[in-house]
N, C-alpha and C positions, 0 to 999 in steps of 0.2 A: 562669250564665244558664239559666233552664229553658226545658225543649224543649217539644212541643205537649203532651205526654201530661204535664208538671206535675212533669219529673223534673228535677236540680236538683242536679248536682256538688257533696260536700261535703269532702273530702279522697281520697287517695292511701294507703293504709296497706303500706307496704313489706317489713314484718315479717310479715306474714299478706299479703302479693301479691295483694289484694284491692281494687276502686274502691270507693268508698261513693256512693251516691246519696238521695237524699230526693223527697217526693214526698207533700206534709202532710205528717200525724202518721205516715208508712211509711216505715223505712230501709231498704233494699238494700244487700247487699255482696256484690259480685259476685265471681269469681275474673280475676284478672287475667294477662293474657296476649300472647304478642307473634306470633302465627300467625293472628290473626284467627277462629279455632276459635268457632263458633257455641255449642258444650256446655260449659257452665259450673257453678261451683258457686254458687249462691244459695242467700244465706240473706234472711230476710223477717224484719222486726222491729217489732211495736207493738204497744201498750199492755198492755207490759212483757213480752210473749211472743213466742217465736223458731219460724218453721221455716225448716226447712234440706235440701235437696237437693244429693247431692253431684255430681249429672248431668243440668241440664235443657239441652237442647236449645231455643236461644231462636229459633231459626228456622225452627221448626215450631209451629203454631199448637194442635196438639193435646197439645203437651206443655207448654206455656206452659196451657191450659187447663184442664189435670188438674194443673197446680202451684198454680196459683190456688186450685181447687177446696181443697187441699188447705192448703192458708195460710190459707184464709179461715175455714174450720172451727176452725182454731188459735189466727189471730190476731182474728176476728169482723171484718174487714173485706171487704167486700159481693166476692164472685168477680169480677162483670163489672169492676170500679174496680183489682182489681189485674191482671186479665189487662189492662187498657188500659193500665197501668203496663208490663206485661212486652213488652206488643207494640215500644214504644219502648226498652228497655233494651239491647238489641245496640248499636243507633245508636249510642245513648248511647255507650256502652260502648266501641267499636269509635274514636269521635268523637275519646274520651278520652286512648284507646291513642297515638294517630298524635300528639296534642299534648304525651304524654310521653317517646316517640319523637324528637320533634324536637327537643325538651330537651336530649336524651343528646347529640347531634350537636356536634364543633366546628367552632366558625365557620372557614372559611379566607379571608384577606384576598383581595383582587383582585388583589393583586402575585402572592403565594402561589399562588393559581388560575390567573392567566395564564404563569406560572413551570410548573403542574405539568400542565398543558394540552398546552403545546409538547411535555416530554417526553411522555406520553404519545402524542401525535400520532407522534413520531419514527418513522420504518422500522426504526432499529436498534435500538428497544426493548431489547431485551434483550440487544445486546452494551453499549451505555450502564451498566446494571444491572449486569454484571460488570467494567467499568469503576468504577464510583462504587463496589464492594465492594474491589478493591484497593486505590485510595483510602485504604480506610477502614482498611485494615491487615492486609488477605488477600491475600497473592500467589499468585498459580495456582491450580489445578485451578478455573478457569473452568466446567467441567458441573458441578461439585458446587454453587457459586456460585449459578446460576441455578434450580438442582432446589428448591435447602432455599427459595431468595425466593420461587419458583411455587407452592410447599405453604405458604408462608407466604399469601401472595394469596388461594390458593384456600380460607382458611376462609370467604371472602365465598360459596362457594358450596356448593349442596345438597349435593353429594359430595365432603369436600375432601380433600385426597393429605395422607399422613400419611408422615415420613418419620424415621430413624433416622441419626446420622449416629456409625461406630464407630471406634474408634481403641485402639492398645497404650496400653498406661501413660505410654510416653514424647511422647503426642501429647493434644491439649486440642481435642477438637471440639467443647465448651461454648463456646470464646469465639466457633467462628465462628458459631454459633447465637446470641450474644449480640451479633454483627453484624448478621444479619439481623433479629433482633428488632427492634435500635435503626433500621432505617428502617420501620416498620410505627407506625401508631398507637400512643402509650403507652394509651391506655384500650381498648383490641381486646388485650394483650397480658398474658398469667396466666402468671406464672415459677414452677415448683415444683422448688426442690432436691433434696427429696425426697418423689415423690411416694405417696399414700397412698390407700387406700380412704373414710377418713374425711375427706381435707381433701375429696375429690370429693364426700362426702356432705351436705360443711354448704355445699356452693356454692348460691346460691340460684339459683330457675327461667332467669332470665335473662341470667345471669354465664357461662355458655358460647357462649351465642348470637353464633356467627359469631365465636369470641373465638378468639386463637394459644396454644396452651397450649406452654409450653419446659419440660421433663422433664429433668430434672438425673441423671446415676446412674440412667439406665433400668435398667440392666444386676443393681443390688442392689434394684429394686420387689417387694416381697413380692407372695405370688399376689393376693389381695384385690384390690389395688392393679391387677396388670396383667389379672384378668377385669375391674374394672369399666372398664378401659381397650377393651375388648372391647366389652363390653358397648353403649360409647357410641359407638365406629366402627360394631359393625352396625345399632343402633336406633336413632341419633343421639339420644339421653340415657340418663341414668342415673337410675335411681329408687332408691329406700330407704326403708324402715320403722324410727322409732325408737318407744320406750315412754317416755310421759309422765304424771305424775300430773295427773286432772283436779280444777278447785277446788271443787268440791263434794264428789267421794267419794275423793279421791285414790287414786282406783284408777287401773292400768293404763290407757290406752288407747292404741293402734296410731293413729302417723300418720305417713300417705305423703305423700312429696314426688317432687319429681324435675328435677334439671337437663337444660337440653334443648340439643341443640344445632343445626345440624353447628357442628364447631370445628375446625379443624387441632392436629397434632401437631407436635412439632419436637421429636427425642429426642438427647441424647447418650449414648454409651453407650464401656463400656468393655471390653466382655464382649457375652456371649450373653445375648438377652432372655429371658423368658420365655418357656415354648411358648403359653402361654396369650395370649399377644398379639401373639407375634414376626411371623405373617402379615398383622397391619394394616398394616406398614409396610413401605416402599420404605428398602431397607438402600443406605445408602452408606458406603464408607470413607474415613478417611482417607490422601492421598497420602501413604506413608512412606520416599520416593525420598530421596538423598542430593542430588538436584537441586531437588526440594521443602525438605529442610532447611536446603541454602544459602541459598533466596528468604528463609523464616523466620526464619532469622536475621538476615541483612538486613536485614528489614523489623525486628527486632526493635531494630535498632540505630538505625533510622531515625524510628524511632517518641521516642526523646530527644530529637529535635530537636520544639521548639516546632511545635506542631500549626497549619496554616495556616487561615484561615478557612473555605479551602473545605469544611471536613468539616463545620463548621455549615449550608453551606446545601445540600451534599449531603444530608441528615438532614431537611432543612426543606423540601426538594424529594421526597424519598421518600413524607415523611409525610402531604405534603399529597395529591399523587399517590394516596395508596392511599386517601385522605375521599374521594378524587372519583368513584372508582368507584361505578357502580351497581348495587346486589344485583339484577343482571336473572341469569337462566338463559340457559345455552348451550346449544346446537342444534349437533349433525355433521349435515350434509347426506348426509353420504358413509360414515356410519358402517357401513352394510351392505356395502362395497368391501372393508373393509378385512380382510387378511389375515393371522388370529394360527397360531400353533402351537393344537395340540388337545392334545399326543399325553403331557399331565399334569396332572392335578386341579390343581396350582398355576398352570394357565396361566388358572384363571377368574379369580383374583386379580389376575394382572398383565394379563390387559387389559382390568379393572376403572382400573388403576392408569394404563394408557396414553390410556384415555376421558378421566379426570380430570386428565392429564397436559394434554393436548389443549386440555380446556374451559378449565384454569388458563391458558394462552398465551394461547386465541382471547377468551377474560375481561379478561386484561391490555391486551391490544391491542382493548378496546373500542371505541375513538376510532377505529379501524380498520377495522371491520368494520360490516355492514351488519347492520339489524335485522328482524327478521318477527316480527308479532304479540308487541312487547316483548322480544322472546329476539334474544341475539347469536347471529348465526350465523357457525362455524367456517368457518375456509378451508384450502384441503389444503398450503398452507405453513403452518400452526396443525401442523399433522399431522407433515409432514415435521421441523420445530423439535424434537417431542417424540420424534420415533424416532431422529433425530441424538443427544438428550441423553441418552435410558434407552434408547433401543433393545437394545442388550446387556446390560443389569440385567436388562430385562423377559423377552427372547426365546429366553436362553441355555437353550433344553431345557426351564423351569421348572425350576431348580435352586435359584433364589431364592440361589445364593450369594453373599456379599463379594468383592469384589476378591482380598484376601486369601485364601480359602479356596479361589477356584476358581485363584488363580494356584499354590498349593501344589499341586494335585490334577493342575494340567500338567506341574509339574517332575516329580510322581510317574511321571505314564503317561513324560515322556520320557528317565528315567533306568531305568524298567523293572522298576519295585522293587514286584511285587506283594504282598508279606510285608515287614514293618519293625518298627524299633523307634527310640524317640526319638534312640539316638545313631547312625542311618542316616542323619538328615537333617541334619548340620551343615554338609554342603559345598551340601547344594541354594539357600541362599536365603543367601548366608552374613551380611546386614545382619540377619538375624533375628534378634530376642533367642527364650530359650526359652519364655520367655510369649506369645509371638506364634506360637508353634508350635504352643501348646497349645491357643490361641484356634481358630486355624484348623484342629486335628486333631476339636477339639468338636465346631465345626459341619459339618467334614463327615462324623461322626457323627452327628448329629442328622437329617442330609440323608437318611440311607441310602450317601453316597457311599463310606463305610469303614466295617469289624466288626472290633468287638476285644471280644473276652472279657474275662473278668474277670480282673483280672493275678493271677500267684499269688505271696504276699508274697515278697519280694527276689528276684523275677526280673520284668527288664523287661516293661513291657507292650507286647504286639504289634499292630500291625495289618494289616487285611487290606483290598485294595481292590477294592471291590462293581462298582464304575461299571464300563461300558468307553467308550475314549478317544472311539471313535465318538458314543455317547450325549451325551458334552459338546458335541460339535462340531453337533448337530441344530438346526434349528430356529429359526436366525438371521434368518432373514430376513421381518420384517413390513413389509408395503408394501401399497398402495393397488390392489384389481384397475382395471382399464380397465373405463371405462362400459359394463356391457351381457356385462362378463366371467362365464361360471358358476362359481358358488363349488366347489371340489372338495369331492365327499363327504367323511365323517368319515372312512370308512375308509381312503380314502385318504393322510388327514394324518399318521393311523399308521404310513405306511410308512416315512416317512423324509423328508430335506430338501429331497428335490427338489420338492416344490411351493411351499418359498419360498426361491428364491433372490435373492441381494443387491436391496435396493431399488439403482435405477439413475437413473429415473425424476424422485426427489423425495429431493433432499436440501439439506442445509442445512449454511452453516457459522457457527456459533453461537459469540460471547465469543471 
């Protein structure tokens, strides 16, 4: 249907992410996009001659007016006729977007809706959610449960939590990733077994948009791979330059692209990531108790028995649940109360992690919460939910350790063993395999928290530990000041724990 200025939708070209318009004998193809971004690239087409702009800004009238100018000399049609074309081409444009937007959308029935309504309405949200994951064939660690679904969620929003979840050899923290996938959307959800620099380069502009990416084998990502993982946590996309022959002089030319996102992460891993990406992520482990491997087996025996239908419409109640969410922004009211550690450059990381943590809960629980100017706004049980579930991931000093790593580093301080070597520690942990030793002695080298030289051939290699006992034990406690409370200086946060001690105040108990 054409619009007042004569312009006249002729297709969608998916391959070049460009809309085509018409308008007479004048083609337009515009660059096509899902942010609403008013600077586009147009190209102008008639009577058999091209130009092309790879940056007008269509909602400024003086740039639309020197593109005109500049078309019109090219293509010999009159400046004032295509700037009246251009004036209207956003509209257009914009009109276009929202009607292939809606496209993408699955319908969800009335049953389905009024089904995924009530749960979301629920109170208990989220022990329901570690509920329906046992269900499904996880038993325990309930906080791991609801962390990996929340960073799942929150690819719906601007900042979404990115999380790793690690394990020895003898444990499979892919399948619980491949739980939580399975109640998320199938078309919001990108599986990489292994992933690479290159599969990220041929994704197109809007195949990460808000999408779950599940990372298989983090732990063996070449660098390529884990900077341009980097790259798209801090920029939210990824761009690239490839060389292509053009058809006229098949020469070289350079073209850029760029997939965009935010997306969430969901990694398994079996090992140490890289450094080059290891700090996007919120590390969890896997439980490797003898009480967690009873449940698992259990479960694993439990799981022969014919599956009952409830796990279809747990699955069809998740999925519909997460269509219904609205890409609105969240709002802390109270974000300025809140009271982190300072006293290490990793704590700007983690209470990045604990904001996002936050906004993922008070996001889920939209149905819940009240709205200002379109944006959910958080409530300080949003707050309390998320320092219950990371609170000790996030707070512990900025150590950024594993379970694993920091419970080795207590056996260490409390057997007193400031100098060692690998066969010192076989009475400390004794379900340890020596792979799991090794895992955990990496990263608390990597940490700073142990130095070990360079072994010299056939003698054991030693280590030495950095940390002291105190430094681990800082820093625990973030909590909410009282209204009207003065934040304490920086310097004072360096002194030690006593400006946060235990939240009292606001807690929760979650799953």
């Amino acid at each position: 249907m054409p619009d007042s200025v004569g312009l006249v939708f002729v297709e969608a070209d998916s391959s070049a992410e460009v809309l085509i318009f018409e308008a007479g004998p004048v083609r337009y193809a515009v660059e096509a996009r899902d942010d609403g971004e008013p600077r586009r690239r147009v190209a102008i087409r008639c009577n058999g001659r091209t130009h092309e702009e790879p940056g007008i800004n269509l909602a400024v009238e003086a740039a639309r007016r020197r593109f005109a100018g500049n078309a019109a000399r090219r293509t010999g049609i009159p400046a004032p006729q295509l700037e009246a074309h251009l004036a209207g081409l956003l509209a257009a444009v914009r009109a276009r977007e929202a009607v292939e937007s809606e496209g993408e959308r699955v319908n969800v029935s009335p049953a389905d809706r009024a089904t995924a309504d009530a749960f979301l309405s629920a109170p208990d949200l989220l022990a329901r959610i570690a509920a329906d994951l046992g269900t499904l064939g996880w038993p325990g660690e309930g906080r791991t449960k609801l962390l990996l679904y929340l960073a799942a969620t929150s690819r719906l929003l601007d900042r979404p939590l990115w999380t790793v979840f690690r394990a020895t050899a003898g444990a499979a923290p892919w399948q619980a990733l491949g739980l939580v996938a399975a109640l998320m959307p199938p078309e919001a959800v990108v599986v990489h077994h292994r992933l690479s620099a290159a599969v990220l380069a041929q994704a197109d502009r809007r195949s990460l948009r808000h999408a779950l990416l599940l990372v298989d084998q983090a732990d063996a990502m070449r660098p390529e791979a884990a900077l341009a993982l980097r790259i798209l946590h801090e920029r939210g996309g990824v761009g690239w330059a490839t060389v292509a022959p053009t058809a006229r002089t098949a020469s070289g030319v350079s073209l850029l692209g760029d997939a965009r996102g935010p997306a969430a992460v969901l990694a398994a891993s079996g090992g140490a990531l890289d450094h080059r990406c290891r700090d996007c992520f919120l590390a969890l482990t896997v439980d490797e108790s003898p009480e967690q491997t009873a449940r698992v087996l259990t479960e694993q025996r439990r799981r022969r028995i014919p599956e009952p239908a409830e796990v279809e419409a747990i699955v069809a109640r998740h999925r519909a649940a997460q269509r219904l969410l609205d890409c609105a922004p969240v709002v802390i009211p109270f974000a300025d109360r809140i009271a982190f550690p300072a006293t290490s450059v990793r704590h700007r990381d983690d209470q990045a992690r604990l904001l996002s943590l936050i906004e993922a809960i008070a996001f889920l629980r939209q149905r819940q919460r009240r709205r200002e100017a379109g944006a959910i706004v958080a409530e300080e049980a949003d707050f309390a939910d998320a320092v219950n579930l990371a609170g000790d991931l996030l707070g512990c000093g900025g150590d950024g350790l594993s379970d694993a790593a920091r419970s080795l580093l207590g056996r260490l301080f409390g057997a007193s063993l400031p100098s060692f070597t690998m066969a010192d520690l076989g009475g400390l942990l004794p379900d340890w395999t020596r792979w799991a030793y090794r895992s955990a002695l990496q990263e608390l080298l990597d940490f700073g928290h142990l130095e070990s030289p360079r072994s010299v051939r056939g003698r054991p290699r030693r280590f030495t530990i950095a940390a002291r006992a105190a430094d681990t034990q800082r820093c625990r406690g973030i909590h909410l000041r009282a209204p009207g409370e003065t934040a304490v200086e920086v310097g004072e946060l360096a002194e030690g724990s006593a400006n946060f001690p235990p939240a009292t105040n606001h807690t929760a108990v979650v799953g």
